[in-house]
C-alpha positions in Angstrom: 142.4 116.2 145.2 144.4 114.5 148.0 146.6 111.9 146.1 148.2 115.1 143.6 148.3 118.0 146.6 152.1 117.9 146.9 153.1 116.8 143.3 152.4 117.9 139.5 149.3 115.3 138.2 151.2 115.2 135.1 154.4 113.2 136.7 152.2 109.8 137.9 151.5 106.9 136.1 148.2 106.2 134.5 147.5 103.4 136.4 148.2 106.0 139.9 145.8 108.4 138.4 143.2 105.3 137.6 143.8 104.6 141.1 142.9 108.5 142.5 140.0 109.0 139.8 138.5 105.5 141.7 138.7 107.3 145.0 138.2 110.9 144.3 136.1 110.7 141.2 138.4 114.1 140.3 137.4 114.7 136.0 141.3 116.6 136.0 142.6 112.8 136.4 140.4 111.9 132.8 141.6 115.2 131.7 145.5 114.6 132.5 144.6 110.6 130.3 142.5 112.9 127.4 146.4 115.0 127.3 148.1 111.7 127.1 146.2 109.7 124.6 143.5 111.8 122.6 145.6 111.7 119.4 146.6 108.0 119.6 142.5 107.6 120.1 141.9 110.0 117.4 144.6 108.0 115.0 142.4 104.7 115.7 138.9 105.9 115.3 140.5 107.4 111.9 141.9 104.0 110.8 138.6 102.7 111.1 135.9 105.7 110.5 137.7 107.3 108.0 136.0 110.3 108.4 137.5 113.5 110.4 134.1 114.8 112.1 133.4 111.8 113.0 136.6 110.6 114.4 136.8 113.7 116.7 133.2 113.2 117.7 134.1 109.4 118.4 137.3 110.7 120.3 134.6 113.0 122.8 132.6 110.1 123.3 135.1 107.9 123.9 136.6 109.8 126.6 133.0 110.8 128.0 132.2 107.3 128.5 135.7 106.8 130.1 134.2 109.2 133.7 132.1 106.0 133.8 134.3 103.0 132.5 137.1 104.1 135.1 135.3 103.3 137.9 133.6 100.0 136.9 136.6 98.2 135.4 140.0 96.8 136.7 142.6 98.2 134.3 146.2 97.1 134.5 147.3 98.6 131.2 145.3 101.5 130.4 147.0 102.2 126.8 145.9 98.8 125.5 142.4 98.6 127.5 141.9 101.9 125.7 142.9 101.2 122.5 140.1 98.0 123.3 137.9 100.7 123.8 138.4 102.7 120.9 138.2 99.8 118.6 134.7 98.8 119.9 133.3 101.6 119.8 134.6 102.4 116.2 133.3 99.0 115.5 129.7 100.0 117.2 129.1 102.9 115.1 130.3 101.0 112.1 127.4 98.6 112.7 125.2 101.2 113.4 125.8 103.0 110.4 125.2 99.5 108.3 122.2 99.4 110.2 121.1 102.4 109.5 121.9 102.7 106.0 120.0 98.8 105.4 116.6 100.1 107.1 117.3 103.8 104.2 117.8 101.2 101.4 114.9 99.1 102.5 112.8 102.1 103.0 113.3 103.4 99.5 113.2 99.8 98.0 109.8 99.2 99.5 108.4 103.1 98.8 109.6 102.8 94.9 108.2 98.8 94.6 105.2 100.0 96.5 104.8 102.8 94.5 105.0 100.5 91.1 103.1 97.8 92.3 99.9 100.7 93.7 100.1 101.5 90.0 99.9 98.8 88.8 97.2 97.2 90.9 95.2 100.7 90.1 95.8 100.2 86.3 95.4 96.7 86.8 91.6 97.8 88.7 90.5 99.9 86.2 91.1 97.5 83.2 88.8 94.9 85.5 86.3 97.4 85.8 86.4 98.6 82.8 86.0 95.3 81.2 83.1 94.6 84.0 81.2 97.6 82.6 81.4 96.5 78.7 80.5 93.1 80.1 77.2 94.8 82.1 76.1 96.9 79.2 76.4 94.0 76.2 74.0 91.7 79.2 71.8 94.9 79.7 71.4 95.0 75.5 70.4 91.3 75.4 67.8 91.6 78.0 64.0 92.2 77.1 62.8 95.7 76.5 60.8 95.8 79.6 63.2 94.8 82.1 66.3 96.4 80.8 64.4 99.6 80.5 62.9 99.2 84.2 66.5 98.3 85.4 68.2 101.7 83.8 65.5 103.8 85.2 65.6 102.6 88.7 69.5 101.7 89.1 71.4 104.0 86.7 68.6 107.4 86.9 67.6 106.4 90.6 63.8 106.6 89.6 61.5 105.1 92.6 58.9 102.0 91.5 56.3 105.1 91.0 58.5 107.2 88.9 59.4 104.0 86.8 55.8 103.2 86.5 54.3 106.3 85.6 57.5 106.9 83.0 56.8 103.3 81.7 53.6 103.1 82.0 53.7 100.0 83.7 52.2 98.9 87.0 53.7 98.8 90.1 54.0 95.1 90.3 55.2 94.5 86.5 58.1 97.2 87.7 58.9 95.1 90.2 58.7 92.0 88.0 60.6 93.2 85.6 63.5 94.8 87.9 63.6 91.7 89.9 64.2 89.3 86.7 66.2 91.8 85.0 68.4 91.5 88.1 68.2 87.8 87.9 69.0 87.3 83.6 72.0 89.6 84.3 73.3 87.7 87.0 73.0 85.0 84.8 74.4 86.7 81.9 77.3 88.2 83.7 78.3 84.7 85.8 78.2 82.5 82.4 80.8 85.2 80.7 83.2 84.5 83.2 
């Protein structure tokens, strides 16, 4: 460090160190401002974190981001640009955390209404198709003998046309008759309850 060869870093301003940390980029320059101001930095991130761990977390980051910060910006009073600084950032996290804690409060809104409203919707489901299948076997009972006993045989036992016909005693065309306007009387049956 050529500015601070002769003298003790602790004796020059902050504005002289600013000035040697621009040239040399020397981190014992942010150190020598860490000495200096830490607690006043740690005394504002408390004021508005209110939390201990996460003041002197804040205070780390503060002064980590200061390496950078010293270089890029023209400071003519380094006490109040920091305390700038510090209030930001407090603020930042601070929105963060509200962020943060909206998209946790939304999550477990959505999760608990989803969760009601999927059981619902399933209790609601089986009611309908509950109701659907008392509504399919009253139109099955008012259907003719032939048809609704071709229709249970091939739909509900998964009989083929021959099995039907043998079991029936039917022929092959009449089982297709009488599947075809069982199919069509229940449609009917079923659409006119509605």
């Amino acid at each position: 460090m050529l500015f601070f060869k002769s003298k003790n870093i602790s004796n020059y301003s902050d504005n002289e160190l600013i000035t040697d940390y621009k040239k040399n980029g020397d981190k014992q320059v942010v150190g020598e401002l860490f000495g200096r101001y830490s607690h006043l930095v740690f005394g504002v991130c408390m004021k508005y974190l209110k939390d201990e761990e996460e003041s002197k977390d804040a205070v780390l980051e503060i002064f980590e981001q200061l390496m950078d910060d010293l270089k890029r910006f023209q400071i003519s009073n380094f006490k109040s640009w920091l305390h700038s600084v510090c209030r930001n950032h407090c603020l930042m996290k601070i929105r963060e955390e509200q962020v943060q804690l909206k998209k946790i409060n939304e999550y477990q809104y959505v999760t608990e209404y989803e969760g009601v409203v999927e059981y619902s919707f399933q209790k609601h489901e089986k009611q309908i198709q509950e109701t659907q299948l008392t509504d399919l076997e009253k139109a099955m009972m008012e259907l003719k003998d032939e048809q609704r006993i071709c229709i249970e045989l091939f739909f509900l036992k998964e009989k083929c046309y021959e099995d039907v016909a043998k079991i029936t005693g039917y022929t092959m065309s009449q089982v297709k008759s009488h599947i075809q306007n069982g199919k069509r009387n229940l449609s009917i049956k079923l659409t006119s309850n509605k």
